[in-house]
C-alpha positions in Angstrom: 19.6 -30.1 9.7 16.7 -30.6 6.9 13.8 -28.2 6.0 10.4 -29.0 4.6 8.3 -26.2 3.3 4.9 -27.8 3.0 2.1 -25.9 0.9 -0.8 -28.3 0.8 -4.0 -28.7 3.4 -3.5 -31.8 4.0 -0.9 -33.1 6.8 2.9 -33.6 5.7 4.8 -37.1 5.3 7.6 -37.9 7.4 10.3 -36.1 7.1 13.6 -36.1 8.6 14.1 -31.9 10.0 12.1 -29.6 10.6 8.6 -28.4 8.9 7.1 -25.0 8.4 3.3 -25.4 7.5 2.6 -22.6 4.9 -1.3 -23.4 4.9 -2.1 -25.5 7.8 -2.4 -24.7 11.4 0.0 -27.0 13.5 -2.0 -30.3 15.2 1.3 -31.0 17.7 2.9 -29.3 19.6 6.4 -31.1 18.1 9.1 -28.3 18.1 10.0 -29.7 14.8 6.6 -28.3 13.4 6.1 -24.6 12.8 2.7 -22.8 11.8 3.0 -20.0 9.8 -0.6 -19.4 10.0 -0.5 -20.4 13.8 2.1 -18.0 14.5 -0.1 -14.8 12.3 -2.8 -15.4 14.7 -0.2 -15.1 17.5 1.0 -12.4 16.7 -0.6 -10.1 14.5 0.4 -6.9 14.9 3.9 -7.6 14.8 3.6 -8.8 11.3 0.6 -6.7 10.0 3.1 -3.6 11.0 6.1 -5.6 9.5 4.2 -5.7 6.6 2.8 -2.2 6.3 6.1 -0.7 7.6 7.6 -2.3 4.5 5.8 -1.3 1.5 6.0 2.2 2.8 9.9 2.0 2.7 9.9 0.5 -0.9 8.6 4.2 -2.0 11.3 5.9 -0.1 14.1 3.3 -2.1 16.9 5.8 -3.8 16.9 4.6 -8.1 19.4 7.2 -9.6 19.1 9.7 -7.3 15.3 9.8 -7.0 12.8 7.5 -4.5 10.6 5.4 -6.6 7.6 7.6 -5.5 9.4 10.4 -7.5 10.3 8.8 -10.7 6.1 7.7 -10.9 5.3 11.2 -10.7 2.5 11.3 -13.3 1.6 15.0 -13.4 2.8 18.0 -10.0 3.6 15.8 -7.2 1.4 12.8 -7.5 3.0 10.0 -7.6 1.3 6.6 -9.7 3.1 4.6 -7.0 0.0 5.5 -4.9 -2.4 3.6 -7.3 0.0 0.4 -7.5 -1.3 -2.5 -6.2 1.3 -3.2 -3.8 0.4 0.1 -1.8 -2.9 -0.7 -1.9 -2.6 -3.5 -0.2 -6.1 -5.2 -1.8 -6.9 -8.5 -0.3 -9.8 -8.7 -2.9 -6.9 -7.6 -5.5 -3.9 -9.1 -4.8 -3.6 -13.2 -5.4 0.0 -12.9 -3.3 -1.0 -10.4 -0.3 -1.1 -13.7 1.7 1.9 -15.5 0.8 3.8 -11.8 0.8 2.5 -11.3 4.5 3.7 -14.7 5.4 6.9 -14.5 4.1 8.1 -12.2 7.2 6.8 -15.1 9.3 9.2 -16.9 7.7 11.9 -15.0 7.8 11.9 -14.2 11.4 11.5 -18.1 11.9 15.2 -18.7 9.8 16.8 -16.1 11.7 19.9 -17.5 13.5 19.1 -21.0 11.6 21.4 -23.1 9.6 19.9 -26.0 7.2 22.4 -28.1 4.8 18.8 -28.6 2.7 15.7 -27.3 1.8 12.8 -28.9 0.2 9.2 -27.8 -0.9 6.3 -29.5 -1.7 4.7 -29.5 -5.4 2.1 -26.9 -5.1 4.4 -24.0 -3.7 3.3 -21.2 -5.6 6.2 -20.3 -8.6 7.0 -16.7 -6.8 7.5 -18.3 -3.2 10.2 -20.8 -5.2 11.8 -17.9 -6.8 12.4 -16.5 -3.2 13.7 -19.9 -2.0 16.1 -20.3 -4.7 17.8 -16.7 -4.1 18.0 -17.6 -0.4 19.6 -21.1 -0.9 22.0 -19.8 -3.5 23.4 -16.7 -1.1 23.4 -18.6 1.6 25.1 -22.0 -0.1 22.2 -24.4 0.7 21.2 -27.1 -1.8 17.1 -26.6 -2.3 14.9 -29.2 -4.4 11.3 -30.0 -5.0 10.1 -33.5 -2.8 9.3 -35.9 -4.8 6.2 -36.7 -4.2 2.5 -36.6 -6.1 -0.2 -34.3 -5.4 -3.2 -33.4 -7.3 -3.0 -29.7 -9.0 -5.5 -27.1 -9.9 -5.8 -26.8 -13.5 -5.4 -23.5 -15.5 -6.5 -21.9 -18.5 -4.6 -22.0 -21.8 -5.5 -18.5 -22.0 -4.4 -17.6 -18.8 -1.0 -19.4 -18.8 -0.7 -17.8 -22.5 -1.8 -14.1 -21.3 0.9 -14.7 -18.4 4.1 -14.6 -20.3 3.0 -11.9 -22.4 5.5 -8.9 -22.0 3.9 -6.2 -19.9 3.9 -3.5 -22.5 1.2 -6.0 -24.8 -0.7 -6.7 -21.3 -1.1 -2.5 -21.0 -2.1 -2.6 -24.9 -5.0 -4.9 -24.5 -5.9 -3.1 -21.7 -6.1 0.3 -23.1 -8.3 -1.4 -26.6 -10.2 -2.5 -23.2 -11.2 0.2 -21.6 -12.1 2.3 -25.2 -14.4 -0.3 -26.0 -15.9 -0.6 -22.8 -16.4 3.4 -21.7 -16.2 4.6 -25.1 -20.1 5.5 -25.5 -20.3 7.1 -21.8 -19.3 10.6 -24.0 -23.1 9.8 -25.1 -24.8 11.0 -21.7 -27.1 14.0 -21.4 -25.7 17.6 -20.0 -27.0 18.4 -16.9 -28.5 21.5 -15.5 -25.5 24.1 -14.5 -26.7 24.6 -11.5 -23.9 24.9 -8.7 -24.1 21.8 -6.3 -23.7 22.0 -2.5 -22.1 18.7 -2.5 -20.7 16.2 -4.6 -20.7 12.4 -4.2 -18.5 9.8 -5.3 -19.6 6.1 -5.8 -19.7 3.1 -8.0 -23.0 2.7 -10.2 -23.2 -0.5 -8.4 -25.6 -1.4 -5.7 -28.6 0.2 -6.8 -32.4 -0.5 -5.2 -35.7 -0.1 -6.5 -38.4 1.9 -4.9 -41.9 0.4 -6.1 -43.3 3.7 -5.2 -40.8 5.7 -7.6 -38.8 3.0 -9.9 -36.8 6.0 -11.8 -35.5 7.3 -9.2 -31.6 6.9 -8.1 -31.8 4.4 -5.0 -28.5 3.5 -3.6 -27.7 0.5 -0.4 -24.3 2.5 0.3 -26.4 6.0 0.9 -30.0 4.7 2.0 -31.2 7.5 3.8 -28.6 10.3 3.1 -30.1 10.7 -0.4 -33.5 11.9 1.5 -32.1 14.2 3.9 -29.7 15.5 0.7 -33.4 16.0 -1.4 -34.9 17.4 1.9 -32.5 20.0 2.0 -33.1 21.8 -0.7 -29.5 21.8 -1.8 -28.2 20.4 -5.0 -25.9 17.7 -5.1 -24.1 16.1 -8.0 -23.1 12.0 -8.2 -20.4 11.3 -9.8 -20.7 7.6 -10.3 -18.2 5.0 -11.5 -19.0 2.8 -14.1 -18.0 -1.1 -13.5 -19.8 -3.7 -15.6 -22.2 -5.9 -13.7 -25.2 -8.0 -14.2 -27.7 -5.4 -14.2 -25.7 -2.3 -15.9 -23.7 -4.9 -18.3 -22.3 -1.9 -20.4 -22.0 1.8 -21.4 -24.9 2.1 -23.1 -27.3 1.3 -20.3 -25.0 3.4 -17.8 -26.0 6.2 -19.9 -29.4 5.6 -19.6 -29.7 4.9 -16.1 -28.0 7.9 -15.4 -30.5 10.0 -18.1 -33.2 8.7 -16.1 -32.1 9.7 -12.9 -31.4 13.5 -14.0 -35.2 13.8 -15.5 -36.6 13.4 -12.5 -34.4 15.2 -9.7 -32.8 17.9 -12.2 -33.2 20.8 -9.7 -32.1 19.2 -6.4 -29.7 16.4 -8.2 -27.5 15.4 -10.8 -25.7 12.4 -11.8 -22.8 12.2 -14.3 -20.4 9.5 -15.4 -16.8 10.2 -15.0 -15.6 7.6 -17.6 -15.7 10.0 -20.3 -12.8 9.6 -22.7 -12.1 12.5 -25.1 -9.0 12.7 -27.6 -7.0 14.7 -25.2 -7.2 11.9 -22.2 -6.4 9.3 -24.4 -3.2 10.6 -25.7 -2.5 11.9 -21.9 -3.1 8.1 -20.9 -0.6 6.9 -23.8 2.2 9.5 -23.2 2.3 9.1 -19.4 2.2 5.5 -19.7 5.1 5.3 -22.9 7.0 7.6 -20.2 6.8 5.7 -17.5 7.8 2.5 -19.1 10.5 4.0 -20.9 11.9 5.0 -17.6 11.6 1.8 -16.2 13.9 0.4 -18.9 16.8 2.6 -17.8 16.1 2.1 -13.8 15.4 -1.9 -14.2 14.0 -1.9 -10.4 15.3 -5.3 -9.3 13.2 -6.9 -7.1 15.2 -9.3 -6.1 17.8 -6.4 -4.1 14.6 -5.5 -2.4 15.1 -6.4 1.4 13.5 -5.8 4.7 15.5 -4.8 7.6 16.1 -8.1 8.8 17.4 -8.5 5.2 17.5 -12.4 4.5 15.0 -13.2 2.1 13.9 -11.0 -0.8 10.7 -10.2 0.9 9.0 -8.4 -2.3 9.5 -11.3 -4.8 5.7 -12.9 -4.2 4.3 -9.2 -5.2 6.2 -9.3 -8.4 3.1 -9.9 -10.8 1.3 -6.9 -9.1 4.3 -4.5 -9.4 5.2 -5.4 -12.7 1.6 -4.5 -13.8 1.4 -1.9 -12.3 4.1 -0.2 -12.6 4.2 -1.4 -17.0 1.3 -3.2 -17.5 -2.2 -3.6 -17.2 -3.1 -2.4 -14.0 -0.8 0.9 -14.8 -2.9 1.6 -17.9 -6.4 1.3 -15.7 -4.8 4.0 -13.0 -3.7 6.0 -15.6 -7.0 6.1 -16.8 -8.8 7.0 -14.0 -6.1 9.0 -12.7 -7.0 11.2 -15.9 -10.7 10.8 -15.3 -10.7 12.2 -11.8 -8.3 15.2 -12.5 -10.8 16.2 -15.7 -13.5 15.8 -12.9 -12.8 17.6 -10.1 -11.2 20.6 -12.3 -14.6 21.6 -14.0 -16.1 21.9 -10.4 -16.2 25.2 -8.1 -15.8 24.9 -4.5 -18.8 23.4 -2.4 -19.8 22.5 1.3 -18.4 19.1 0.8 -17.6 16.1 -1.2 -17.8 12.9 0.2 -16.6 9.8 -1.4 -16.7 5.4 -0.6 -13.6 4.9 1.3 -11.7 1.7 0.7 -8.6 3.2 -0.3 -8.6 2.1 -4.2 -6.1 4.1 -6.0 -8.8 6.4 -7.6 -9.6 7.9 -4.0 -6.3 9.1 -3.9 -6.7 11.0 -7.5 -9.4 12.3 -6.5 -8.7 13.7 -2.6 -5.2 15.2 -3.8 -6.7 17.0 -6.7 -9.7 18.2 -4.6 -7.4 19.7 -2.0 -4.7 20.9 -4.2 -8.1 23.0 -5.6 -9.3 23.9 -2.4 -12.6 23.0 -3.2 -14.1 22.6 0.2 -14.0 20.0 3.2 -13.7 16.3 1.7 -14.8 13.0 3.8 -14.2 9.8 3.1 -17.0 7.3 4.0 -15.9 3.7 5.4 -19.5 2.5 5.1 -18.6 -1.2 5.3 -16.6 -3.0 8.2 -13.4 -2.3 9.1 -11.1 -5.6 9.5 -7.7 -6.0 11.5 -6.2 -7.8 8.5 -7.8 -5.9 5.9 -4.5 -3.4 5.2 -5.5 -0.8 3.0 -6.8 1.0 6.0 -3.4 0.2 7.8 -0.7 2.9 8.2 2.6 2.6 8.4 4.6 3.9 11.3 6.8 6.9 10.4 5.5 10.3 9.1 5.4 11.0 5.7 3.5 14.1 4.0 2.6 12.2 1.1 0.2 10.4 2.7 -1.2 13.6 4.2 -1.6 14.9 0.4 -4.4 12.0 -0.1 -5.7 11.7 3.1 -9.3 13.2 3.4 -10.1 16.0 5.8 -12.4 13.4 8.0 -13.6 9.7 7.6 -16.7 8.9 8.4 -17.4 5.6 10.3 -20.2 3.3 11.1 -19.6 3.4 14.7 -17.1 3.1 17.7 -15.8 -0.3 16.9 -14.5 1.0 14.0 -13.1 4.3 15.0 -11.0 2.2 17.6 -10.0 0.3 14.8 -9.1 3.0 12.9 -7.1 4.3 15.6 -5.2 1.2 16.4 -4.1 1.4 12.4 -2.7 4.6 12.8 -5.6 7.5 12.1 -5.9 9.9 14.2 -8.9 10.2 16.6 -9.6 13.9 15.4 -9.6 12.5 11.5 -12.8 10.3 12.3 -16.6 11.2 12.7 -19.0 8.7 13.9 -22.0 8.5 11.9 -25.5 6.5 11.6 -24.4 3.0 9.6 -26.2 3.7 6.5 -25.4 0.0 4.8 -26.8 -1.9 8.3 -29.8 0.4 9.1 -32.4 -2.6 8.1 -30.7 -4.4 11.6 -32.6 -2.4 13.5 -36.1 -3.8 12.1 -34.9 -7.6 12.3 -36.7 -9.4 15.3 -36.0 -12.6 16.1 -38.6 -15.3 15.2 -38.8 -18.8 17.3 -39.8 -22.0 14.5 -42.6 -24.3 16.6 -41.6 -27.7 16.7 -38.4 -27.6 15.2 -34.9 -28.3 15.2 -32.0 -25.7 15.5 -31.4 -24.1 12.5 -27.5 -23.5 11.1 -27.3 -20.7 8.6 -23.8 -21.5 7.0 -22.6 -18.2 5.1 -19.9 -18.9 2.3 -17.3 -17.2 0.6 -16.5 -16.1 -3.0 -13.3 -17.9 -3.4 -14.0 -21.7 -4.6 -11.1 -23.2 -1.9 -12.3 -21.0 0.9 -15.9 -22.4 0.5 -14.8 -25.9 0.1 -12.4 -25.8 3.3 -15.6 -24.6 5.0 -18.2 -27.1 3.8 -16.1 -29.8 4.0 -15.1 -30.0 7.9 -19.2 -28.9 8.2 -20.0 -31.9 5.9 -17.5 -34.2 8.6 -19.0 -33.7 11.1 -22.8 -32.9 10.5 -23.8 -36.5 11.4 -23.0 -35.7 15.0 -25.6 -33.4 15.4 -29.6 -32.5 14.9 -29.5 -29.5 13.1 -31.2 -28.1 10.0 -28.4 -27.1 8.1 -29.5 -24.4 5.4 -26.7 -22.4 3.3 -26.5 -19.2 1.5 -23.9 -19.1 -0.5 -22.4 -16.3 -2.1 -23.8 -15.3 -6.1 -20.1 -15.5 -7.7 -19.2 -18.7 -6.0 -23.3 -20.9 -6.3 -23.1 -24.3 -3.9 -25.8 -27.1 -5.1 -27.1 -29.7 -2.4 -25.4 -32.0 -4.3 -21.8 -30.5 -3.8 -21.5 -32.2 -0.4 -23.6 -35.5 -0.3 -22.1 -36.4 2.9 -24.8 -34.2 4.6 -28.0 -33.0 4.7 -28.8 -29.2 3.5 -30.9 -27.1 1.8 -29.8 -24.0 -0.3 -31.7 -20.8 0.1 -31.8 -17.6 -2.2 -33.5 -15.9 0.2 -31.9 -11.7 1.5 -29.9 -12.9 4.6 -32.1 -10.4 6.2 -34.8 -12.3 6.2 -32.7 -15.7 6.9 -31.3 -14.6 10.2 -34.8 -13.7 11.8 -35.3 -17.4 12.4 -31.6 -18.6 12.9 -29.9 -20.1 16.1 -26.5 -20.5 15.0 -24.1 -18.9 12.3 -21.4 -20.1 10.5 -19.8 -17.9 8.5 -16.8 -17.7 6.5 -14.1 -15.9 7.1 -14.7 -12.8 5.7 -18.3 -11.7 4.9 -19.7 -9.0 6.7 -23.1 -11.1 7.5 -21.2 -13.0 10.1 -21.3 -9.4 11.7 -24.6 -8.5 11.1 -25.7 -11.8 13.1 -23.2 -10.9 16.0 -25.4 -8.1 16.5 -28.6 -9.4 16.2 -27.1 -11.5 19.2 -27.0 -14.7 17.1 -24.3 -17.4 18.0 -21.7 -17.0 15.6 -19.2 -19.5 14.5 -16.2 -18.1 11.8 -14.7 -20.8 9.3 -11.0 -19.6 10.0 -9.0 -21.0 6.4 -5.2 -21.0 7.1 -4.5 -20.3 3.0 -5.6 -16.4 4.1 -5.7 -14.0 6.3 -7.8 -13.9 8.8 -10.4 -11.2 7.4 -13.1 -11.6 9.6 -14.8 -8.6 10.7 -14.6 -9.8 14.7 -11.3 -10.9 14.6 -10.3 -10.0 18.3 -13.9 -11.0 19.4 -14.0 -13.5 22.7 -17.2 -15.1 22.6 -17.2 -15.8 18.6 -15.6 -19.1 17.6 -12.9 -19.5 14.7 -12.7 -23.1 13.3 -10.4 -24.3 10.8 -11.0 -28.1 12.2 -13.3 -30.6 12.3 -12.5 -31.2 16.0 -12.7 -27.5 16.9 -15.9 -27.4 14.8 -18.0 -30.0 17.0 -16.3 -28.5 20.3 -18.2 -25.4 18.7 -21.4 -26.8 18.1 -21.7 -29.2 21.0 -21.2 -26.0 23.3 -24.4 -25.6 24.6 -23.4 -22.6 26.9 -22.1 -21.2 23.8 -24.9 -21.5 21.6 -27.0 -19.8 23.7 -28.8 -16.6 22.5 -27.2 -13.3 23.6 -28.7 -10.0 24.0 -28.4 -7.3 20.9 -24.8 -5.9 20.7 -25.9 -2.2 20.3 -22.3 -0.7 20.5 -21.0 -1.9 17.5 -23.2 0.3 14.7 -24.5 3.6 15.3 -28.0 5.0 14.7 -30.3 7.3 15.2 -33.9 8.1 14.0 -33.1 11.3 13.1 -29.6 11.3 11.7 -28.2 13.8 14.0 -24.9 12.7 13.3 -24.7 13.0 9.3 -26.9 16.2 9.7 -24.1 17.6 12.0 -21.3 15.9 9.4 -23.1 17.8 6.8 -23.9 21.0 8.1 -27.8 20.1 7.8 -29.1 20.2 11.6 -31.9 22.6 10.5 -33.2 20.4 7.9 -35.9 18.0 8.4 -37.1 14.9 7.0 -40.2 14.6 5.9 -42.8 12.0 7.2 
């Protein structure tokens, strides 16, 4: 018997065997055609916990009498391995998380198969090939490309150049990098000494203005926390992370963002940057990372003898680029770095009530929750401010015990509300690890009331993503079947990812810039993609919500699991979908999902702060 391995969207040719869809759900129910994507939505936590299960072992794998985890010990006990991109498990980091995932689909499909040849389509991605090949080969099948033409992506002569640069040159440039970027955060004012109560850890990212008092540090992940903090009396130090962006575009006006925030709180706040490089971290940064690679030289880690327990394909191939980096390369010279940043941190601070910290398990957290507790500094909570996704598997944990992930675990996480402490429970967390809190990011849900439009049609808010494919695959079974139905169709699309009414001219639309907010007061329907946390925001609010379900990912949708929302990745189950009049009926507020409260009890109690009032 034959095997096809088709990559591309669009449906296969004949073929005489059998076909596994890599990106496509299955349209037949031929037993010659099989769905990896189909069979993910199946069964998900079979392979989610195949998945997790797995990168967990790959730390416990014995290289000259040592695990890996050991032989990246930086500095004590902690281990770089922790900051790696593969156990971080990033969707938003990660190109290969996908393919990786899917690769166990495959493998349990070959099980107890036997195929004299295997082909692939043109588009399979190089690593996924790579894995092929080594199957083939040890198991004496003949594998080719099919011949047949399909259009490709283009990519950059710099890119393609930059990726078969030896890793060593990647982690150079990175290091020139990050001196040129952070090098002038050394230039920001001392603060008052002044022991803080708390400390906070957060990205300079996601400021707000308040008309009424423009100088003043304004945050969307803290909202209201930063007036019960200044209420309080107590002094609390920020410790922001710097990451270039439109409105803070470099060092320099970090620096004096941060300046203005200390003159005008300096007795009840402070705010510093952590990028500070000195001498001394630079050459740490250099010698840990010459050691490291050195090491790696004499250990060679072969991938390619890498195996899950079922043990026929080399499962860790598609992460290759992402453990090579970090591990030698670029990525490895950015966690040293802020490895090295958070240690200098944390041990110029006495202990406090608390620190609390943005938890979305990057591999700084972990720097900074093992040093804090190997200090004893005080309680430390994590914050999950956002939403927490089935599929999103940095906040999965694997099965077995393991005290290492104990050592960088906080004290408590803080969630948004009791959907997300289940979910946090079904990934592995203990129920006594999470709090309950008000959900600072959503609290503007609560003033949103819905607003009827006289005299006119239904309106379709269409929320896109920030990949390019992703939004295309969305628009373009909208744009196939708009025709069939009277809607005003407006989209907001995402800021790294812009669509023009002219993108899709085989619909109508208009393109609004307007806070989504505002948008969803006078919405009937939503359809969102797959992974913004909007699509959420208007499940509350009661709003019909349709999710653009693109077989090329996971499915990161914040209501995966949810009944009465619709996931499309069809033009047929699209218009099934919008034709549904009992579906696209208005529901009532879904008030269980985020938690609030007028007065905060529950971050007051979090916090220790039950006596302290807010003004009004």
């Amino acid at each position: 018997m034959n095997l096809l391995i088709w990559f591309e969207r669009t449906p296969p040719p004949e073929f005489d065997g059998q076909v596994v869809l890599w990106n496509s759900f299955s349209q037949t129910n031929d037993k010659d055609f099989f769905s990896i994507p189909s069979e993910l939505e199946k069964e998900p936590k079979k392979y989610r916990s195949l998945y997790v299960n797995f990168i967990h072992s790959v730390g416990k794998k014995r290289i000259l009498g040592k695990t890996l985890e050991e032989l990246l010990y930086i500095t004590d006990t902690f281990s770089l391995w922790w900051m790696s991109l593969p156990y971080e498990k990033n969707y938003g980091k990660s190109t290969e998380l996908t393919n990786a995932v899917k690769t166990f689909v495959l493998e349990d499909f070959l099980k107890n198969k036997t195929y004299t040849l295997i082909k692939y389509s043109p588009s399979a991605p190089s690593s996924i090939v790579r894995l092929l090949k080594v199957y083939a080969s040890e198991n004496g099948k003949r594998i080719g490309r099919l011949d047949i033409k399909i259009g490709h992506t283009s990519v950059s002569l710099f890119r393609t150049i930059y990726s078969y640069l030896p890793e060593f040159l990647k982690a150079f440039a990175a290091l020139v990098r990050f001196v040129l970027l952070y090098g002038g955060i050394n230039r920001q004012r001392k603060t008052e000494d002044k022991q803080p109560s708390f400390h906070v850890f957060d990205y300079l990212f996601h400021l707000k203005k308040d008309p009424n008092a423009p100088d003043r540090f304004e945050s969307n992940y803290w909202s209201e926390l930063l007036q019960i903090f200044r209420d309080s009396g107590k002094k609390v130090q920020y410790d922001h992370i710097f990451i270039p962006h439109k409105a803070i575009p470099d060092a320099n006006s970090a620096v004096k963002n941060v300046d203005t925030f200390n003159s005008l709180h300096s007795k009840t706040e402070s705010h510093v940057l952590i990028e500070n490089i000195s001498i001394i971290l630079l050459l740490n940064v250099i010698c840990s990372y010459i050691r490291l690679y050195l090491q790696g030289l004499i250990y060679k880690f072969n991938l390619i003898k890498v195996r899950s327990e079922l043990g026929l394909l080399p499962v860790l191939l598609p992460l290759r680029e992402g453990f090579q980096s970090s591990l030698f390369g670029s990525i490895c010279i950015q966690n040293l770095f802020f490895y090295y940043f958070i240690k200098k941190q944390v041990e110029i601070k006495s202990s406090s009530e608390a620190c609390i910290y943005l938890l979305e398990n990057q591999g700084w957290e972990k720097a900074l929750v093992y040093h804090w507790k190997k200090r004893q500094l005080g309680r430390i909570i994590g914050v999950s401010h956002s939403t927490v996704r089935f599929w999103d598997l940095r906040y999965v944990l694997p099965e077995s015990k393991d005290s290492a992930i104990d050592a960088v675990m906080p004290d408590y996480i803080a969630v948004n509300g009791h959907i997300a402490e289940n979910m946090l429970i079904q990934s592995g967390y203990k129920d006594r690890q999470l709090r309950v809190v008000e959900a600072l990011r959503f609290l503007g849900l609560q003033t949103i009331s819905q607003k009827t439009v006289k005299n006119a049609k239904k309106r379709l808010l269409v929320l896109t993503d920030y990949l390019l494919s992703a939004a295309q695959f969305q628009m373009k079974i909208l744009e196939d079947v708009a025709h069939k139905f009277d809607f005003e169709i407006i989209v907001k699309a995402h800021p790294a990812c812009p669509v023009e009414t002219k993108d899709f001219p085989g619909m109508i639309y208009s393109v609004s810039h307007q806070d989504v907010s505002l948008l969803l007061e006078t919405m009937d329907v939503v359809y969102s993609s797959n992974i913004t946390s909007a699509g959420i925001e208007a499940y509350y609010l009661g709003i019909p919500v349709i999710s653009s379900l693109d077989p090329e990912s996971l499915n990161l949708s914040p209501l995966f699991g949810y009944k009465d929302v619709a996931f499309v990745s069809s033009t047929e189950e699209l218009s099934i979908a919008l034709g549904d009049p009992e579906f696209l009926k208005m529901k009532k507020r879904q008030s269980d999902i985020f938690n609030f409260h007028s007065d905060f009890k529950e971050w007051r109690g979090l916090l220790n702060l039950e006596n302290d009032k807010v003004n009004t």
